[in-house]
C-alpha positions as CSV (number, residue, x, y, z in Angstrom):
1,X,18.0,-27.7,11.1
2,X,15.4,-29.4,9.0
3,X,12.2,-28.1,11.0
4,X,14.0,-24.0,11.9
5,X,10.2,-23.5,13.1
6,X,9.8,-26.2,15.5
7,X,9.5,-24.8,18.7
8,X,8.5,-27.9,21.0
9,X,10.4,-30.1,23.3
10,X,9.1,-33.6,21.9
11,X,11.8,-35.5,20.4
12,X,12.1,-39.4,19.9
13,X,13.7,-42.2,18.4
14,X,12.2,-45.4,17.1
15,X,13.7,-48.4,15.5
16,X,11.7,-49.2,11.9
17,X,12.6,-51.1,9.4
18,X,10.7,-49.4,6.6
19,X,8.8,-46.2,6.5
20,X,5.7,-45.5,4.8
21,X,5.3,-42.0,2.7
22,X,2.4,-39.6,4.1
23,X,4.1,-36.1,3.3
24,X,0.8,-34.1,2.8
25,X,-2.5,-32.8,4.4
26,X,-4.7,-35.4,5.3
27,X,-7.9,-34.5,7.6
28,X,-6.5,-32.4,9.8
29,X,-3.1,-34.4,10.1
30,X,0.1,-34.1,8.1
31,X,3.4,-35.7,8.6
32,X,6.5,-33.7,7.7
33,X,9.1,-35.7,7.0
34,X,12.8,-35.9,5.5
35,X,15.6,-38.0,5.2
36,X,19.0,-36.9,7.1
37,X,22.3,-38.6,6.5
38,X,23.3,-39.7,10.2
39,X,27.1,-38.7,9.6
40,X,27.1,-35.1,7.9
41,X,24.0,-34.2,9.3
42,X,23.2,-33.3,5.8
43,X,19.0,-32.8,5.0
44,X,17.5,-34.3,2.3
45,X,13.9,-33.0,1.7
46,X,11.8,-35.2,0.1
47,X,10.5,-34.6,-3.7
48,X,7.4,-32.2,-4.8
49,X,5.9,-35.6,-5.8
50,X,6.1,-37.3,-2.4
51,X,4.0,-34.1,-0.8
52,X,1.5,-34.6,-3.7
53,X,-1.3,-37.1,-2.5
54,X,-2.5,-37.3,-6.1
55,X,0.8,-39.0,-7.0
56,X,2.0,-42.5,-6.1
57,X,5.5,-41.4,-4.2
58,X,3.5,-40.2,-1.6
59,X,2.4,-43.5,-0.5
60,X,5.5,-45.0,-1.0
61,X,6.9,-47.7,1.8
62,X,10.7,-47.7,1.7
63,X,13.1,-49.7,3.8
64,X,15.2,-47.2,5.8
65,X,18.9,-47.3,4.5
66,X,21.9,-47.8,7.4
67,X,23.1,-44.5,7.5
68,X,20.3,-42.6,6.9
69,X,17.3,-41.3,9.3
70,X,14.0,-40.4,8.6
71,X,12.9,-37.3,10.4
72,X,9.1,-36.8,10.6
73,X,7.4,-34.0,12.2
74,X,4.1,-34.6,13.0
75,X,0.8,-32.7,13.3
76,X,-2.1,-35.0,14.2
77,X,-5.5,-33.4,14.5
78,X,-4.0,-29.7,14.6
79,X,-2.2,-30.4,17.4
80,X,1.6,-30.7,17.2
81,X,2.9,-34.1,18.0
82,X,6.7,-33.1,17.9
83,X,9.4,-35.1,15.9
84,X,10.4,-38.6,15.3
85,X,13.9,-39.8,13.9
86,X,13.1,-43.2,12.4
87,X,16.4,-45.5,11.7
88,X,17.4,-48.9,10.9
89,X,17.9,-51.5,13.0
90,X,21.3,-51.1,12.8
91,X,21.9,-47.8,13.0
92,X,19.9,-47.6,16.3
93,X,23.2,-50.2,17.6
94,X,25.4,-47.6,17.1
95,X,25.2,-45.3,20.3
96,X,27.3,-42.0,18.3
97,X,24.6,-42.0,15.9
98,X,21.7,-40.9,18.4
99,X,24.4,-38.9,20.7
100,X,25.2,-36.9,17.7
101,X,22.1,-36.0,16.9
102,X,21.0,-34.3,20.4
């Protein structure tokens, strides 16, 4: 639902405590990203700011709220890395959260 385009079969889950903002071009690499609330399912995109490397929300390091996931798709060096949930420590405890998900 948040990346209709994806295409690819890489998908994985990592346990962070914060994540660090990096929603733009950078040579050759850009990270995709939005926040999804783990319950609804609802997307959140991220602010016109946040994609603007001229502005400081797009370096911003956030802790990741229970609850809520942090989808990044990434494309490192033109090639397409597929996408990463990023939760709390807690919410990776909670089995129906990832289960969901899939």
């Amino acid at each position: 639902m948040a990346y209709p385009d994806y295409q690819g079969r890489l998908f994985k889950v990592v346990e962070r405590k914060s994540y660090h903002m990096q929603d733009y071009w950078d040579e050759g690499s850009r990270y995709y990203c939005c926040a999804v609330d783990l319950k609804t399912g609802q997307i959140i995109p991220p602010s016109s700011d946040s994609r603007n490397p001229y502005r400081d929300a797009a370096h911003l390091s956030f802790d990741i709220p229970t609850g809520v996931g942090i989808l990044q798709h990434s494309i490192v060096c033109g090639k397409d890395r597929g996408i990463t949930l990023y939760v709390a420590p807690q919410a990776a405890l909670q089995e129906n959260t990832v289960k969901e998900l899939e």
